[in-house]
C-alpha positions in Angstrom: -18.5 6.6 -35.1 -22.4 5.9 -34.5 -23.6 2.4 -34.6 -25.4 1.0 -37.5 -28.7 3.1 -36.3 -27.2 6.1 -36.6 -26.8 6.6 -32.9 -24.2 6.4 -30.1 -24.4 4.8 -27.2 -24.5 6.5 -23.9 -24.0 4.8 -21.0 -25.2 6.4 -17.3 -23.7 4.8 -14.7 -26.0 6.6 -11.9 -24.8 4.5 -8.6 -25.4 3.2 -5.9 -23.7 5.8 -3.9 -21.2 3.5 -1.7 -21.0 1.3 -4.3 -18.0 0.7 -6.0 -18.5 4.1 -7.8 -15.4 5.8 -6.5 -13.3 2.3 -8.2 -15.2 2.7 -11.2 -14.6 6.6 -11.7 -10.9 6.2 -10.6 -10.6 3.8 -13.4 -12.0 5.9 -15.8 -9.7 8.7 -15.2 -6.7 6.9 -15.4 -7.8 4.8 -18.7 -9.4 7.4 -20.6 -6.5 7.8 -23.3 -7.0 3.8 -23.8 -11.0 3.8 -23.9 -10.8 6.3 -26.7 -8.7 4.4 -28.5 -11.4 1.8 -28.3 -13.7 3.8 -29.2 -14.8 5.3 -26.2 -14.9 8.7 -25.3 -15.3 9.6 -21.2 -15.8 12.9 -20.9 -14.6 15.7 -18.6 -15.7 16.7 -15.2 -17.7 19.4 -17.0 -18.1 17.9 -20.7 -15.9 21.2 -21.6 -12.8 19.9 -24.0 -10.3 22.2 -22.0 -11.6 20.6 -18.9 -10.1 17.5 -16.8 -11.0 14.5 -17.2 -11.9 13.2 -13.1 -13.7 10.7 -14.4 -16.9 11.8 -12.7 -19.4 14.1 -13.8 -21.0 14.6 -10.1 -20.6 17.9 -10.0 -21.8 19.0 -13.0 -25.1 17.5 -12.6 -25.7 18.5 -8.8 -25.6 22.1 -10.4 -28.7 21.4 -12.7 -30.7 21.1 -9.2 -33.0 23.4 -8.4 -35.4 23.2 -4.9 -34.4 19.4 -5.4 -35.9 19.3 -9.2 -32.9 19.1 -11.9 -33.3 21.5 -14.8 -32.3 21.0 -18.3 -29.1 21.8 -19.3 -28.5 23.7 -22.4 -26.8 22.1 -25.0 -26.3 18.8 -22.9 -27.0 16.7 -26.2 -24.2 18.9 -28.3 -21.9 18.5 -25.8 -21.7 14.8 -25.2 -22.1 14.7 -29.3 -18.8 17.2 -29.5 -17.0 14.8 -26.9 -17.5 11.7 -28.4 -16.2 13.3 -31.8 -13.3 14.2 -29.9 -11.9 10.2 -30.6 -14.5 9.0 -33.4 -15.7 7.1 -30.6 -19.4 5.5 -30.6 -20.2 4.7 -27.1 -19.5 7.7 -24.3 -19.6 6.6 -20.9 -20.6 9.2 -17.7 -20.6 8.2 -14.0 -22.4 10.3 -11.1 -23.4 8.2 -8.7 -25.7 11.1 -7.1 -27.6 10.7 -10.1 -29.5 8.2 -8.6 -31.0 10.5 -6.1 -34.9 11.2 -6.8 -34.3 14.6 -8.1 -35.5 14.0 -11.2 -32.1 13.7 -12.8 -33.4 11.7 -15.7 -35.2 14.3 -17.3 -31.9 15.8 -18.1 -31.8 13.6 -20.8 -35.3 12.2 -21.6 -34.9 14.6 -24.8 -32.2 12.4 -25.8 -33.4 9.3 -26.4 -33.7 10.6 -30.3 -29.9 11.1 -30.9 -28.4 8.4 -28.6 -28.9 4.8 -27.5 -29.1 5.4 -24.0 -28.6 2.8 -21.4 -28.3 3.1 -17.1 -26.0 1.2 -14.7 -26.0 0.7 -11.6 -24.9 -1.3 -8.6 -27.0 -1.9 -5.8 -25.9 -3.1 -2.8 -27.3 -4.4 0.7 -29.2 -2.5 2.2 -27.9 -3.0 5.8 -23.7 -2.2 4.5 -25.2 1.0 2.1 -26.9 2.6 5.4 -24.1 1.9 7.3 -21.6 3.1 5.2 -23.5 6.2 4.0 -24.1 7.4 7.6 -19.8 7.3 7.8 -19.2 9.2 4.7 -22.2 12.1 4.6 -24.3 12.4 7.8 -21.9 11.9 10.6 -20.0 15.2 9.2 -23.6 16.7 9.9 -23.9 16.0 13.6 -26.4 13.1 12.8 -26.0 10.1 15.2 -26.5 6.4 13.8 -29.6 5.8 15.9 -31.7 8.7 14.3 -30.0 8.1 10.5 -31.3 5.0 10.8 -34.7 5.8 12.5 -35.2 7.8 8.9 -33.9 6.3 6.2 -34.8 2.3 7.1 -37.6 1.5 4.1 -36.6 4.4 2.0 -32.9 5.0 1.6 -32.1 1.8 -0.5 -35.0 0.7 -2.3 -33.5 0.4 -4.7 -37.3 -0.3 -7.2 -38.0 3.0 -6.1 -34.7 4.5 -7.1 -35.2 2.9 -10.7 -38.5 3.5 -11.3 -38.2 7.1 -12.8 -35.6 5.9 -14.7 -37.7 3.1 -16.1 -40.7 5.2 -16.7 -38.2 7.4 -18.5 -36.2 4.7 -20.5 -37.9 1.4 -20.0 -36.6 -1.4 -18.4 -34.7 -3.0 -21.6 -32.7 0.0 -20.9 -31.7 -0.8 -17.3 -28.9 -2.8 -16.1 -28.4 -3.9 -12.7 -24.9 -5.4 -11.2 -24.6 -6.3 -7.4 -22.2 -4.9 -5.6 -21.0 -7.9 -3.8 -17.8 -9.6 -4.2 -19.5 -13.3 -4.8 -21.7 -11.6 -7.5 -19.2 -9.4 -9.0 -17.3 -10.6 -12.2 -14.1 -11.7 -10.8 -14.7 -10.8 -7.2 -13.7 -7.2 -8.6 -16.3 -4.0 -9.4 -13.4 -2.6 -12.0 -13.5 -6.0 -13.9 -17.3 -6.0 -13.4 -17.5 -2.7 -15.2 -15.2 -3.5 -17.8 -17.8 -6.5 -18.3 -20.6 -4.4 -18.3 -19.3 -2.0 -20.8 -17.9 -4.5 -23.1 -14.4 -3.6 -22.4 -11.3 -6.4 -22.1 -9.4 -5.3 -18.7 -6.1 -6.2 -20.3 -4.5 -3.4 -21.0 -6.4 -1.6 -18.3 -4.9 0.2 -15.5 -7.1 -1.4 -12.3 -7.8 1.5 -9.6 -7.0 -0.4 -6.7 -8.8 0.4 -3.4 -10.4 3.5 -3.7 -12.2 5.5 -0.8 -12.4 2.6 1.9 -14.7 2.0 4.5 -14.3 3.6 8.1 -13.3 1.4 10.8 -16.7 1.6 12.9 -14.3 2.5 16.2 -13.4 6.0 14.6 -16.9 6.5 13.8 -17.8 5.9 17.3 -15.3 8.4 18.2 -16.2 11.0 16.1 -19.8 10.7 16.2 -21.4 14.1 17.6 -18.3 16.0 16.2 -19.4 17.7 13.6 -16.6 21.1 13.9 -14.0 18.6 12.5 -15.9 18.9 9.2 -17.0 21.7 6.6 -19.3 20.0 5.1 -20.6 16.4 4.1 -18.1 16.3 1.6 -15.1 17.0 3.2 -13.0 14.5 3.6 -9.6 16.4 5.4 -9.9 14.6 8.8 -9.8 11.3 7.6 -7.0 11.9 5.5 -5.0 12.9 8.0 -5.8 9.9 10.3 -5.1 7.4 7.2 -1.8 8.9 7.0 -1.0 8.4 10.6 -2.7 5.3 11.2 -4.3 3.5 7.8 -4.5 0.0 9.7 -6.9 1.7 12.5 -8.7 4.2 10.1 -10.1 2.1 7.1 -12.4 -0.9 7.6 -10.0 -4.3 6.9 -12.0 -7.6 5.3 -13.6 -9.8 9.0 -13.6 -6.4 10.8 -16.4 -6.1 12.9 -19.2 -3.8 11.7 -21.1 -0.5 13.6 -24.4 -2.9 13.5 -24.6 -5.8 14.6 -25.5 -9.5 13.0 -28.9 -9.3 14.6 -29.4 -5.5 13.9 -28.3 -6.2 10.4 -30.7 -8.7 10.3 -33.7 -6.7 11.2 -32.5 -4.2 8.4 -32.6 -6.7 5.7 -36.3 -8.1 6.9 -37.4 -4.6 6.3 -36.5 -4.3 2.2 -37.2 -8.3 2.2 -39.9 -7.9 -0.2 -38.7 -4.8 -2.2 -35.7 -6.7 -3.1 -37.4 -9.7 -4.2 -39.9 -7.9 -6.8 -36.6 -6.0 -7.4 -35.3 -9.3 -8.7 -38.0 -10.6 -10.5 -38.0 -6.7 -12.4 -34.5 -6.1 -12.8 -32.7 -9.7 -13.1 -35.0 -12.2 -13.4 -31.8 -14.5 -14.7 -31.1 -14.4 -10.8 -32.6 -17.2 -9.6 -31.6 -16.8 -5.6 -32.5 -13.9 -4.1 -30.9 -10.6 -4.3 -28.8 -10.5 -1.5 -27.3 -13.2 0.7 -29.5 -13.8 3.9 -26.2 -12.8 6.0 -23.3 -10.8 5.1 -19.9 -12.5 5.8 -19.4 -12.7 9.4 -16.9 -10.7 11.9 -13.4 -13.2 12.3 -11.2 -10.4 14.0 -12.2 -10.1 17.7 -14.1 -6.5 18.2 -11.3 -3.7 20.0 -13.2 -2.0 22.8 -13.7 1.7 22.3 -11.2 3.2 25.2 -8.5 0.9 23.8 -9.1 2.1 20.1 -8.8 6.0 21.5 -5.9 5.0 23.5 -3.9 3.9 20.6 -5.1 6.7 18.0 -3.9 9.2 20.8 -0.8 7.5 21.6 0.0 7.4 17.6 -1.4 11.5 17.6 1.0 12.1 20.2 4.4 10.0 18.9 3.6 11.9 15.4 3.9 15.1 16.8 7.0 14.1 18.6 8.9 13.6 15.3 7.7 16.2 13.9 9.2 18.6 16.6 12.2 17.0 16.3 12.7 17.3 12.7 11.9 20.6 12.8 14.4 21.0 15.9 16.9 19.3 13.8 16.2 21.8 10.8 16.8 24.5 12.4 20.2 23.6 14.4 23.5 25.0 12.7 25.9 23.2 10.8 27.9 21.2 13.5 31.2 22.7 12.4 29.7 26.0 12.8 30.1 27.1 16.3 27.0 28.4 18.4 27.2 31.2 20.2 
């Protein structure tokens, strides 16, 4: 039902892509049935009733843009209205974290301010880890090397005031609330009890997503960097699968791993967005009285595998894989054994 003022709430959880938005979405999926019940209505991929619920609304959105400007989508407010009457609910929840891309997304619901109380979420997250981690999971697929992702997208990628500031022009800043994605920040050490937190939600009874979409170990990245025929596309995600399948303790990044840049280059990063972050603070979460970020992520405690050794073992694992797999098809297709070959 509406609140008191006659409206719902609508919640936009618009990012940080890379941070913690796959959790967040994964949890939403699985615990939809018990957020309606509370009163809170997540709606499907396409805000269609006959549609799935993914948790996500990415999709949907990215087709509103146009030559990078999104365009209004019809019947946006009747749809989320229609959704949300769907459980008597009176708070809806979406999460795209491409949203937060300057494409203009937030006029798509500018309009809206007169039927709902509309608030924005998101997580922002170190600048030095969000470059690093973006350049594994979208431009790597593209051919792009480190070096030159870097070169373009230090001082603009991650500012994270700039990110906000349509948003705030749109909504004002009362509207805005910003979490840190770092486990000493996050409620709990965890983004899915963090999110529960934001949205005024009790985790128990929750179903928690557990890891979802890891970090790359920076050795496969190495390996793969320059390959961009293993992939269709920036979001196709095949490749690593099949590696985490074969090897999940070489593929995915594990806590004290060593990191593609290093302490110092990380350093140089952070010195860059120094200032941004701190009249970030001051705008955003003035409660925070230290500044934004730590002055140095956690460091390295596992000692760094050199590349040839990493390739080795990947190939060697490749290779023993393939072995089984002959045989068991071998095996499948040998007779009975009390059936006499010819």
């Amino acid at each position: 039902m509406p609140q008191p003022n006659g409206k719902r709430t609508l919640l936009i959880h618009i990012g940080c892509p890379k941070g913690g938005s796959s959790a967040i979405q994964r949890a939403l999926r699985l615990n939809w049935r018990e957020l309606a019940s509370r009163g809170v209505a997540v709606p499907t991929s396409d805000l269609r009733p006959e549609s799935e619920v993914t948790g996500t609304q990415a999709s949907f959105f990215e087709t509103s843009v146009r030559d990078r400007q999104a365009n209004p989508i019809p019947g946006l407010g009747d749809l989320l209205e229609a959704a949300a009457d769907a459980h008597a609910a009176s708070t809806i929840v979406l999460s795209a974290e491409n949203l937060s891309n300057p494409m203009g997304f937030e006029k798509l619901f500018a309009d809206l301010a007169e039927r709902f109380d509309i608030r924005i979420l998101m997580y922002v997250r170190r600048q030095d880890d969000f470059l690093e981690a973006s350049w594994q999971q979208w431009d790597i697929k593209l051919g792009g090397s480190l070096l030159a992702w870097m070169i373009k997208s230090i001082g603009v990628r991650g500012n994270w005031g700039a990110t906000l500031e349509p948003w705030s022009t749109a909504f004002g800043d009362d509207r805005i609330t910003v979490r840190v994605y770092d486990r000493e920040r996050l409620v709990g050490g965890d983004v899915f009890l963090d999110f529960c937190d934001a949205l005024g939600q009790d985790p128990e009874g929750l179903t928690a997503p557990g890891e979802a979409n890891p970090s790359l170990s920076p050795m496969l990245s190495r390996m793969i960097e320059g390959a961009e025929y293993l992939f269709d596309g920036p979001h196709d995600h095949a490749f690593y699968e099949s590696l985490r399948k074969l090897a999940p303790d070489l593929v995915d990044l594990v806590a004290g791993d060593p990191r593609l840049l290093t302490d110092e280059e990380a350093h140089a990063v952070m010195s860059v967005y120094a200032q941004a972050n701190e009249r970030f603070r001051r705008r955003y979460v003035p409660h925070v009285k230290r500044p934004l970020f730590r002055a140095q992520r956690p460091p390295s405690d596992r000692p760094r595998m050199s590349q040839d050794v990493f390739e080795r073992q990947l190939l060697l694992l490749q290779i023993f894989n393939l072995h089984k797999e002959i045989e068991e098809l071998r095996a499948s297709m040998d007779p009975p054994g009390d059936v006499p070959k010819p």
